[in-house]
C-alpha positions in Angstrom: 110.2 156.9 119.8 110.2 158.8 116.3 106.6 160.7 117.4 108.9 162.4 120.3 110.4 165.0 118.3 108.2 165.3 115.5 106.5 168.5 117.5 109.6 170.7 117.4 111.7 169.3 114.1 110.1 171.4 111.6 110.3 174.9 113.5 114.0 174.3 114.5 114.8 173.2 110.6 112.9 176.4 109.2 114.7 178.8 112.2 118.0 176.7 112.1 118.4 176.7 108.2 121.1 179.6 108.8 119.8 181.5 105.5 118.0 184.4 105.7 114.8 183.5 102.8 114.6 180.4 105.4 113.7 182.2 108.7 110.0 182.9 108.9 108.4 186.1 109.6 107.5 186.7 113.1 103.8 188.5 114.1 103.1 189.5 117.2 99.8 189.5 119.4 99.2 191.4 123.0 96.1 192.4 125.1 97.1 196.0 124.8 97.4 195.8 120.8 96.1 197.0 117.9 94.2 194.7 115.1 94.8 198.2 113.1 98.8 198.0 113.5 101.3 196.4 111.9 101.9 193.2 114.5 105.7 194.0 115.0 106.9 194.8 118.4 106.8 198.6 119.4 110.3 199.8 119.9 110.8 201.2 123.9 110.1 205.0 124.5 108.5 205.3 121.6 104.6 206.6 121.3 102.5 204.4 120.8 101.6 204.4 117.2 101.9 200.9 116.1 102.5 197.3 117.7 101.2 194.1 117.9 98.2 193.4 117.0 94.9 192.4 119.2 93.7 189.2 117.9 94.3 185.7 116.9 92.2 186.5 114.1 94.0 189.3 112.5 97.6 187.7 113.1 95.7 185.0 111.1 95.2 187.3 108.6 97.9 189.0 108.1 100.0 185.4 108.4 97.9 185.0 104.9 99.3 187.7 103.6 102.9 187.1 104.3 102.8 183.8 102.9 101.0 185.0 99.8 104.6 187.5 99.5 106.7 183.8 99.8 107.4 183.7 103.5 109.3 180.7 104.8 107.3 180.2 107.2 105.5 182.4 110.3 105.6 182.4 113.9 102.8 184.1 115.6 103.7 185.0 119.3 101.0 185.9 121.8 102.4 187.9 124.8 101.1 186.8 128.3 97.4 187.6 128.5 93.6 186.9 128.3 92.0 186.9 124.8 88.8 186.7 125.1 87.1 185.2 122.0 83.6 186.0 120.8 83.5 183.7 118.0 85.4 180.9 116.6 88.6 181.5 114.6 88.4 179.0 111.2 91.6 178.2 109.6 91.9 176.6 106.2 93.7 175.7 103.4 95.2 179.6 102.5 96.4 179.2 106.8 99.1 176.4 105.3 103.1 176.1 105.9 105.0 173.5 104.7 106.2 170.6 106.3 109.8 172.3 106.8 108.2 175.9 107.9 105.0 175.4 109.4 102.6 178.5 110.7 103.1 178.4 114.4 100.9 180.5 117.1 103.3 180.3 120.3 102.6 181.7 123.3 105.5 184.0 124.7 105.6 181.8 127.9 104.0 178.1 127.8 100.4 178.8 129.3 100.6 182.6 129.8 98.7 183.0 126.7 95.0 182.3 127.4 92.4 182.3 125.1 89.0 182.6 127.0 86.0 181.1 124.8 83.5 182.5 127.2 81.9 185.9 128.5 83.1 187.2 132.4 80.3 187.9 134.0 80.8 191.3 136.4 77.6 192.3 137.7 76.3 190.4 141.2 73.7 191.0 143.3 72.0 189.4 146.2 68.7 188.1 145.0 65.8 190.2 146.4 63.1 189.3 144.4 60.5 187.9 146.4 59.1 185.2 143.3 62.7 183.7 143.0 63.2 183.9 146.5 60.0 181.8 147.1 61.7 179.2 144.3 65.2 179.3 146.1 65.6 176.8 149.6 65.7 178.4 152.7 69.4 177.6 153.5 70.2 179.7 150.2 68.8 182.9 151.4 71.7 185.3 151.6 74.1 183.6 150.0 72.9 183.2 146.3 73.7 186.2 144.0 72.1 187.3 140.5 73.5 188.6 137.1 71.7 189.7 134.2 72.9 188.3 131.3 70.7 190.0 128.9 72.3 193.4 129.9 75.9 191.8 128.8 74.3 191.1 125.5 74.6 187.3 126.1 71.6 186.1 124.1 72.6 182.3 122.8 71.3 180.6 126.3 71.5 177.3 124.9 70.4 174.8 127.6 70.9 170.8 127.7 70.7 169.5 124.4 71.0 166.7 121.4 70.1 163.9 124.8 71.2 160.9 123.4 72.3 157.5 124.8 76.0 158.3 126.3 76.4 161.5 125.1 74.6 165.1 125.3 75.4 168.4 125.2 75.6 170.8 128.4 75.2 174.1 126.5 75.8 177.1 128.6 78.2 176.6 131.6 79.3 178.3 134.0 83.3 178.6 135.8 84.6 180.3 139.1 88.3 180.1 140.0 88.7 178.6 136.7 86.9 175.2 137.7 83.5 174.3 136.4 80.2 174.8 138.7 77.5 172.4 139.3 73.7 173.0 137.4 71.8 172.6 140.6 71.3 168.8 141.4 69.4 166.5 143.4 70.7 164.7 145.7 74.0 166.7 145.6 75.9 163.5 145.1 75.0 160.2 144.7 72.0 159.0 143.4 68.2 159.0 143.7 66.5 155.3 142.6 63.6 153.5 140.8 61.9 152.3 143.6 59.5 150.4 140.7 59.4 150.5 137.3 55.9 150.5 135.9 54.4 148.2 133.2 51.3 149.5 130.5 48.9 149.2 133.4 50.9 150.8 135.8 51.9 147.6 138.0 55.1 147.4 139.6 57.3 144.9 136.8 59.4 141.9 138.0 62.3 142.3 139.6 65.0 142.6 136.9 62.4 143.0 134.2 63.2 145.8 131.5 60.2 147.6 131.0 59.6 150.1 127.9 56.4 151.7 127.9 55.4 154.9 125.8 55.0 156.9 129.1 57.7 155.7 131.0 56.7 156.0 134.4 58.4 154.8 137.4 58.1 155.1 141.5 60.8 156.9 143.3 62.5 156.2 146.3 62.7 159.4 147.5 60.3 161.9 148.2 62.2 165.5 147.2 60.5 165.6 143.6 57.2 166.2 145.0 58.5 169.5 146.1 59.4 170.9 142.0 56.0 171.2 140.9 55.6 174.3 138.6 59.2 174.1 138.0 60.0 173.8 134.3 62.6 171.8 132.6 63.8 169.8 135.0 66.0 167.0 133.6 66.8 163.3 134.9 70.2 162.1 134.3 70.3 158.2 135.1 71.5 154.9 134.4 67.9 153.8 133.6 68.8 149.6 132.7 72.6 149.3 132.3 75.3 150.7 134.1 77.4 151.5 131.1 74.2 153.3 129.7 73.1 156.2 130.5 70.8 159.0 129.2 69.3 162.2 130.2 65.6 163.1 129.9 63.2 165.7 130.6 60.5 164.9 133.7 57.7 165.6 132.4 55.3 164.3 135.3 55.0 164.4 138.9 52.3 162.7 140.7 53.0 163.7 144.5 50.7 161.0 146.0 51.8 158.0 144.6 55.8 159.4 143.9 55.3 158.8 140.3 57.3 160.1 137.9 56.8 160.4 133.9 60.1 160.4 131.4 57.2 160.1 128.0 58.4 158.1 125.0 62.0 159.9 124.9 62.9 156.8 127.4 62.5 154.9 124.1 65.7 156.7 122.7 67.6 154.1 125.6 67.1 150.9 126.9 63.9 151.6 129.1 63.8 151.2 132.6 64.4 148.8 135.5 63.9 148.8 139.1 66.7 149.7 141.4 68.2 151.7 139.4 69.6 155.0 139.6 69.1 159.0 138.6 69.6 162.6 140.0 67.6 165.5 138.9 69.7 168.7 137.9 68.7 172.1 136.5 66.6 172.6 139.5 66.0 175.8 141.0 64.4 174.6 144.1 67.7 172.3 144.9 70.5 175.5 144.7 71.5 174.7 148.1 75.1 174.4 147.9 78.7 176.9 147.1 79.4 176.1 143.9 75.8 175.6 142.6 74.0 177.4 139.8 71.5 177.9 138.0 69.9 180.1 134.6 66.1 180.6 134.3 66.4 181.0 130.7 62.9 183.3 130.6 64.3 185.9 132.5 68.2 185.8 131.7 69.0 185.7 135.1 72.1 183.9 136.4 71.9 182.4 140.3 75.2 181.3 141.3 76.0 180.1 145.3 79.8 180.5 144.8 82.0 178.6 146.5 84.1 181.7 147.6 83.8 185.4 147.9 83.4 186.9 144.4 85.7 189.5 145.0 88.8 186.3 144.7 87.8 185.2 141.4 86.2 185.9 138.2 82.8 184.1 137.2 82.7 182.9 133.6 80.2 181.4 131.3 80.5 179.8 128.2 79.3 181.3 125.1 81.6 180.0 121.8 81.3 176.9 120.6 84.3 175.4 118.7 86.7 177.8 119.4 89.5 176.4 117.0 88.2 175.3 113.9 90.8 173.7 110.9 89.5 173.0 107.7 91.6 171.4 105.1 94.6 173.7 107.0 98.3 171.8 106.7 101.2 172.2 109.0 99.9 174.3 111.5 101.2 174.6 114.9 99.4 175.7 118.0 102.2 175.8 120.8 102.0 176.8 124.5 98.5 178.1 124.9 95.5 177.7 127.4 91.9 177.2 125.8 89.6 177.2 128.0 85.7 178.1 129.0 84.2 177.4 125.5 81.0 174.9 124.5 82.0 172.0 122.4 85.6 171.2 121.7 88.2 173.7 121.7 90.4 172.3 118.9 88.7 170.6 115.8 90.1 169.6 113.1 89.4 168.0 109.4 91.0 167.2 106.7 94.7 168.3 105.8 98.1 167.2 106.9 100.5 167.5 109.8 98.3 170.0 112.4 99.9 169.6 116.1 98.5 171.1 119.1 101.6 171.4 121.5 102.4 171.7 124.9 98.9 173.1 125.4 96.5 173.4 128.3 92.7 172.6 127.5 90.7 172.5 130.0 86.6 173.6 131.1 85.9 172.2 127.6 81.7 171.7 127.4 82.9 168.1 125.0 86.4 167.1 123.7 89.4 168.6 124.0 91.3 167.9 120.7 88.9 166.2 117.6 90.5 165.3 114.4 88.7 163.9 111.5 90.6 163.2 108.3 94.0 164.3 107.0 97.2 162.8 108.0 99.6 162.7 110.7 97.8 165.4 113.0 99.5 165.3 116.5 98.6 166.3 120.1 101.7 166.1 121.8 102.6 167.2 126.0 99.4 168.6 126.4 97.7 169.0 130.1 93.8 168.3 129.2 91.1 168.0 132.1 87.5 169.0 132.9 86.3 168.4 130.0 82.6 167.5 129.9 83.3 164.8 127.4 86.3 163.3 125.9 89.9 164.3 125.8 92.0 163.6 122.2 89.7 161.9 119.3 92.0 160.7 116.5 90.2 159.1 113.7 91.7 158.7 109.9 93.4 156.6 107.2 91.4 154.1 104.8 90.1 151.3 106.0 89.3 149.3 102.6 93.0 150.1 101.0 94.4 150.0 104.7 96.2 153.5 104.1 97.1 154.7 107.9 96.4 158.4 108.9 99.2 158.6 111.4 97.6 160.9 113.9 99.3 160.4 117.2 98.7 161.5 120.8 101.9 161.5 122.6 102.9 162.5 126.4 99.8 164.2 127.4 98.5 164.0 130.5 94.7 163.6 130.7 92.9 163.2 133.7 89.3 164.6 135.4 87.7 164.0 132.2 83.6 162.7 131.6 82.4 165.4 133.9 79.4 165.7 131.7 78.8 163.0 129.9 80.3 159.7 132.3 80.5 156.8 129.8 82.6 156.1 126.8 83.8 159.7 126.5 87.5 158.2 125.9 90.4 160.0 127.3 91.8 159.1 123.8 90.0 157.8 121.1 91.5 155.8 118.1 89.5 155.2 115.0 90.3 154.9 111.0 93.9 152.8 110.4 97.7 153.5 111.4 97.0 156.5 115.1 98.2 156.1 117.8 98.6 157.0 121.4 102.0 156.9 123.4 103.8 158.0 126.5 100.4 159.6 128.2 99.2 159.4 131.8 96.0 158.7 132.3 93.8 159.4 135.5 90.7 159.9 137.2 88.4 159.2 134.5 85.0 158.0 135.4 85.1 155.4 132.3 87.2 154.0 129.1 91.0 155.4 128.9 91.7 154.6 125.4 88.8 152.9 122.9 90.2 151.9 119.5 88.9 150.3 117.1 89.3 149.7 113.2 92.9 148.9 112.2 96.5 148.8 113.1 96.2 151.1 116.0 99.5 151.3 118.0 98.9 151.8 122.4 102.5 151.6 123.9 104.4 152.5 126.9 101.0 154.7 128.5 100.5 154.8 132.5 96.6 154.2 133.0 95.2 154.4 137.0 91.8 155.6 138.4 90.0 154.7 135.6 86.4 152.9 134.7 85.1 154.3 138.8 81.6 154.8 137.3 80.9 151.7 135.1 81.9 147.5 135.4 81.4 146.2 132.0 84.1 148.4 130.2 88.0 148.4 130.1 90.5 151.0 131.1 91.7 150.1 127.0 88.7 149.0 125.7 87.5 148.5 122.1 84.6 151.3 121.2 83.1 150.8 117.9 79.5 150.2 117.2 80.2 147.6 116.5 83.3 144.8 116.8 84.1 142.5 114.3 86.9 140.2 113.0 88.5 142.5 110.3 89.9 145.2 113.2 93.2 143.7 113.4 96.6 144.8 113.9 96.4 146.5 116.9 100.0 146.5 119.2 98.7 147.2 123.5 102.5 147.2 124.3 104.4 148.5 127.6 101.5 149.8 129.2 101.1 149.8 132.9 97.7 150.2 134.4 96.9 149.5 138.2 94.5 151.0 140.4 91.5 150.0 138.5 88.9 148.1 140.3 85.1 149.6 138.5 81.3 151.1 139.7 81.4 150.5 143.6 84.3 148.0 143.6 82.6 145.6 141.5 85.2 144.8 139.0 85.9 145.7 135.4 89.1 145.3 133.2 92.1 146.0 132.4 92.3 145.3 128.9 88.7 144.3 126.9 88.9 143.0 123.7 84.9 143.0 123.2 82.1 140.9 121.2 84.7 138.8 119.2 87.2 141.3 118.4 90.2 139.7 116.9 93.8 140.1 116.2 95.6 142.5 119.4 99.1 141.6 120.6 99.0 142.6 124.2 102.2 142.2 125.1 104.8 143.4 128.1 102.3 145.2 130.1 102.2 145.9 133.8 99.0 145.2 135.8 98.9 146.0 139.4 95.9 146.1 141.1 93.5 145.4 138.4 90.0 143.9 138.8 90.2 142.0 135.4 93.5 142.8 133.7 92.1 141.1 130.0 89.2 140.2 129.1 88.9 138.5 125.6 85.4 138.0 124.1 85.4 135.6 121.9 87.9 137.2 119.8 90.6 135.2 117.6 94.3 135.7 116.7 95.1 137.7 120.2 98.7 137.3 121.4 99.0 137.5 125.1 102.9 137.2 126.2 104.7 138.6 128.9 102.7 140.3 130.8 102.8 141.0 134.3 99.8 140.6 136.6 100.4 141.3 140.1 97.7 141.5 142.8 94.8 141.9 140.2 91.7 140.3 140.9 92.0 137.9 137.8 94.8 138.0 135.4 92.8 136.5 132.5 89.1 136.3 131.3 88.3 134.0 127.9 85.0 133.2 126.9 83.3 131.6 123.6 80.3 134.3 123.3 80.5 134.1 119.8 78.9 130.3 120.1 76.3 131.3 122.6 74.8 134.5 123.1 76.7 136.6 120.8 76.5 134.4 117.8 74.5 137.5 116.2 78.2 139.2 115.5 78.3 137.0 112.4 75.8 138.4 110.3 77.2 142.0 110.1 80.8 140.3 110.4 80.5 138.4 107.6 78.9 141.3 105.5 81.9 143.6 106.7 84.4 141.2 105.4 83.0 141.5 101.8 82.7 145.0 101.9 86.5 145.3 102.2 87.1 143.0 99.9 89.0 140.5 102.4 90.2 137.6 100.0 92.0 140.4 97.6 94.8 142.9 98.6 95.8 144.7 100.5 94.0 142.5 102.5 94.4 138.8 101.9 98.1 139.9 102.0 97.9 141.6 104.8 96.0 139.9 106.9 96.6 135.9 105.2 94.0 134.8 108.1 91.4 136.3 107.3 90.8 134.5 103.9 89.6 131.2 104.9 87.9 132.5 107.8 84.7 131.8 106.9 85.3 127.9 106.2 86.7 128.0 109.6 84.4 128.2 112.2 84.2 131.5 112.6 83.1 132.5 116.1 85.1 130.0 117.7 87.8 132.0 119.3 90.7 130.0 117.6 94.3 131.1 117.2 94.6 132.7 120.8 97.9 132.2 122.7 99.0 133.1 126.3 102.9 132.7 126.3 105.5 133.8 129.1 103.5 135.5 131.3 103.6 136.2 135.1 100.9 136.0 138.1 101.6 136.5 141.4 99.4 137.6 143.9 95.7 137.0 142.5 93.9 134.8 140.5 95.5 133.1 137.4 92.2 132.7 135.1 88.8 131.5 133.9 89.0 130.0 130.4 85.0 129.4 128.9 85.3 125.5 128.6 84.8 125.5 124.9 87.4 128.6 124.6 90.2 126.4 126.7 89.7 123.6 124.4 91.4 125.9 121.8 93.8 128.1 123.7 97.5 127.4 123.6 99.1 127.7 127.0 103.0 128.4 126.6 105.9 128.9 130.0 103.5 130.8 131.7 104.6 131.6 135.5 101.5 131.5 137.8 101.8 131.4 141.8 105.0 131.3 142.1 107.2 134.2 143.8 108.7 135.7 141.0 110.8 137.8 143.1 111.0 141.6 143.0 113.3 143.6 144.3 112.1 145.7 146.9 108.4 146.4 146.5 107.0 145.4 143.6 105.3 148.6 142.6 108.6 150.7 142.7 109.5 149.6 139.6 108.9 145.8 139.2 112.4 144.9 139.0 113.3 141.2 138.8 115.8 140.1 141.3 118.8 137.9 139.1 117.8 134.8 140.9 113.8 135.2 139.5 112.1 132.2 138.2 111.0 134.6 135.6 114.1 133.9 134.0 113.5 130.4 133.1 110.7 130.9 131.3 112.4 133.7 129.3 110.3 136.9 130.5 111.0 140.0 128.5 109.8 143.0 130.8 108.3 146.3 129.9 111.1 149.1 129.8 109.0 150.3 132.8 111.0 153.6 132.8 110.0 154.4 129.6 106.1 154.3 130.4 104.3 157.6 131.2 105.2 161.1 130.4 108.0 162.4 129.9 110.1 166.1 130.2 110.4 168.1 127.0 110.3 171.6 126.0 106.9 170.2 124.2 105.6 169.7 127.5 102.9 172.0 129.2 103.8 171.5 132.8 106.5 169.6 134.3 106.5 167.7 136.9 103.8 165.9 135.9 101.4 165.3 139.1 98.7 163.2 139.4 95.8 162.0 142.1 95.9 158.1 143.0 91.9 157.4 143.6 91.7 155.3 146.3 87.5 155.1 146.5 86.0 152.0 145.8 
């Protein structure tokens, strides 16, 4: 794979050029420096008059200067340490190398370096105060301690914010033992649950009925939230209609004698409500009743915190810069070796400009996205560990979509896992959007929803290992497509050598595998492993998908094909159609590019024509169900269903085909199954790679 060694290739050509104007200047950061020195390395028994410098900032500076004076290039290297941060570092278009001598920040020793977007907070003591001790449970007496925040000058005490469907913001966090503490919650896991959803008049509604009032009031099944009155800003997290939608809101009523509770017209922002489903309440003084727990009463600056272990065996830190690593129009940067960590928002993001990698990095404790690039070309996350983030993990999105120009961004041989803490649905471990990213060679686990969304055009998903995914939703896909919405013209999209198993959805309910959604069009899934999948693919309603030699072993149901498009999603067409003349389909690139598109709207449209399933395998589970008007126009080629296809040994050790396999007639071609996942390179963060099989249903 060309992506492999596009991390490194540039630094070794600038170092290994073997002429001296071609070896870049070398800066130099440690804890113990001086921003007012010169950055070079303090020769031994010498005072101590001059060394590196302090700060990622003024390296960044002076790495301006030296390429202003012609330097081939500059390496940055940050000696093993904590840098704190107490305000994002912007890079941009003055920060650039070339493509042959890029500007690299190294750490001296891959994750030694780590740059801390957050405040420690030093100060505890046991609460005494007889009002907050009146607000605090009984069982917490003792063990909860307090920290002024206002006497560390921490004033920004931004609280939950911009509560939207699927995605909000947690604002201040707080860490311990570098792992992220819960806001106080209620019920500490699981769920609380609309006992009834009330109509205008305040009946209970029908079972099943979606009910959108401007008051938004509901019955409860459980009695706790009687006990919060007087306690301000208590917010409801909950999958109010959908399980693939959720949405946070404020409770703004209580009534104790009926168990009533009031959301107020900010349930309109979602789908409404329905009865039976479910919410917990968090940022809830009154509920601090576990190690680990905290909470901020932002009036008063004052920190609780229940922690999970003495104080005196780790360090307590909140979050207080937002955006940490900020690229601007910035080319041919390198960030290699370094732990981000701690921050609010996303700890790398980057716009416009050419060729920035993040590499061999570890993100993690992130309030939203790890990496987020928007623009440019060929930016690259490559052998990066990323986890606890409180949204996503890699966002890629670029290239033009009307002249079908690809970005190139690529995410390749990260491992991503624990993602979604905050925000549980479709906060992608990897995101594809624009025309021409892709994401390679990853490993994928214990996310609560989508793996990789893609959407758009030409997006290439090859030789990833995807398990424990899609636990906290059923209607989604471990790959799923994530637009707003889908239509015909995202085509050219390769879902090749992938092996996902373990994957079974909300309570064991069933999801998929691979979801090609609302009459999306044009995938070749092809040569992928599925082992224990509730619904390896699902295609709806799409057109033009390839589906060959795949292996499905012990799933649920290998294949799901519908004809939405002629029913109940027939509403796709309208902003389909309109699509397809605002990217000028019938005239190139396009009509060459994509020669079935032209007539497409002569030829029945939303009838999922052109689909073929060719050379696949089945063993142990279901083969199919094929929407009778969808069958009617599927082509059906050597596929081997229910027949022992003969592994040797157990199937799962490698799905090796014993020489005397059936599979051979039909002329199988298997996944280079020891080419999926990650793999070791000095562009790796951590190696070996380890990861937690999830075996809850």
């Amino acid at each position: 794979m060309a992506w492999r060694m596009l991390a490194s290739v540039s630094i070794a050509a600038c170092l290994g050029a073997g002429l001296a104007e071609a070896t870049p200047a070398r800066l130099y950061v440690a804890t113990n420096g001086n921003d007012a020195w010169s950055g070079k390395l303090a020769r031994p028994n010498r005072a101590r008059t001059d060394g590196p410098f302090a700060t990622l900032q003024r390296a960044r500076d002076e790495a301006r200067k030296l390429k202003a004076a012609r330097a081939k290039g500059v390496v940055v290297q940050m000696a093993s340490g904590v840098y704190q941060l107490t305000e994002p570092v912007q890079f941009g278009p003055e920060d650039s190398g070339t493509a042959s001598c890029p500007i690299e920040y190294r750490a001296e020793a891959k994750g030694a370096a780590r740059i801390v977007c957050g405040r420690i907070v030093p100060k505890w003591k046991p609460v005494t105060d007889e009002a907050a001790l009146e607000r605090l449970p009984a069982e917490a007496h003792g063990k909860v301690f307090v920290a002024d925040l206002a006497s560390l000058g921490v004033t920004d005490l931004q609280g939950i914010n911009n509560a939207e469907t699927y995605v909000s913001d947690p604002g201040l966090e707080v860490f311990f033992q570098d792992e992220p503490m819960t806001l106080a919650r209620y019920p500490n896991t699981g769920y609380m649950h609309i006992a009834a959803a009330l109509d205008a008049e305040g009946n209970p509604a029908a079972p099943g009925a979606i009910v959108q009032t401007p008051d938004a009031k509901f019955r409860c099944d459980d009695p706790r939230p009687a006990n919060w009155a007087g306690e301000k800003d208590v917010w409801l997290h909950g999958f109010w209609v959908w399980d693939w939608a959720d949405l946070r809101l404020p409770m703004l009523s209580m009534d104790a004698a009926t168990n009533t509770i009031g959301l107020g017209e900010g349930a309109s922002k979602g789908y409404g409500l329905r009865t039976g489903q479910w919410f917990y309440a968090q940022n809830v003084m009154p509920e601090l009743d576990s190690p680990g727990e905290w909470y901020l009463d932002r009036e008063t600056s004052k920190l609780y915190f229940w922690p999970p272990a003495p104080l005196s065996q780790g360090k307590v830190m909140i979050s207080t810069v937002r955006d940490p690593i900020r690229l601007d129009g910035a080319s041919n940067v390198v960030f290699h070796g370094l732990v981000v960590e701690a921050g609010r928002g996303t700890a790398f993001v980057i716009k416009g400009g050419d060729n920035v990698r993040v590499v061999a990095c570890t993100i993690r404790n992130m309030g939203n996205w790890a990496v987020r690039v928007n623009g440019g070309t060929k930016h690259g996350v490559v052998g990066c560990d990323i986890y606890q983030t409180g949204q996503g993990g890699i966002y890629l999105e670029g290239g033009d979509r009307k002249t079908l120009t690809p970005a190139g961004h690529y995410a390749d041989n990260n491992h991503i896992h624990h993602t979604s803490r905050w925000d549980p649905v479709y906060q992608q471990a990897i995101a594809l959007r624009g025309v021409g990213n892709g994401a390679t060679h990853n490993l994928i686990d214990n996310v609560p929803h989508i793996a990789i969304g893609f959407a758009d055009n030409e997006m290439t998903i090859e030789f990833n290992e995807i398990h424990s995914a899609v636990f906290q939703s059923n209607d989604a896909g471990a790959i799923y497509t994530s637009p707003p919405n889908e239509t015909w013209s995202m085509r050219g999209h390769k879902i090749r050598q992938n092996y996902l198993h373990n994957i079974h959805g909300f309570e064991g309910r069933g999801c998929m595998g691979v979801y090609l959604d609302d009459c999306f069009s044009s995938a070749d899934i092809s040569r992928n492993v599925f082992y224990d999948v509730a619904t390896a693919i699902l295609i709806g309603g799409g057109r033009d998908n390839l589906m060959s030699n795949n292996l499905f072993v012990n799933c649920g149901r290998a294949l799901s094909i519908d004809a939405r498009g002629l029913g109940w999603a027939a509403g796709v067409g309208t902003f389909a159609t309109q699509e397809l003349h605002d990217l000028n389909y019938q005239q190139p690139p396009w009509s060459t590019k994509y020669p079935e598109l032209v007539g497409i709207l002569e030829d029945d449209p939303l009838a999922p024509k052109g689909n073929v399933v060719a050379r696949n395998i089945c063993w142990g589970g279901e083969w199919g169900w094929f929407e009778p008007s969808a069958q009617a126009l599927l082509t059906f080629e050597d596929n081997l269903i229910g027949e022992d296809p003969k592994f040797l040994g157990k199937p799962e050790d490698g799905f090796r085909l014993a020489p005397d396999s059936p599979a051979r007639g039909i002329r199988f071609q298997p996944a280079h199954f020891d080419r999926i996942g990650v793999y070791e390179s000095p562009d790796r963060a951590s190696w070996p790679v380890l990861s937690e099989l999830r075996t809850e249903r």
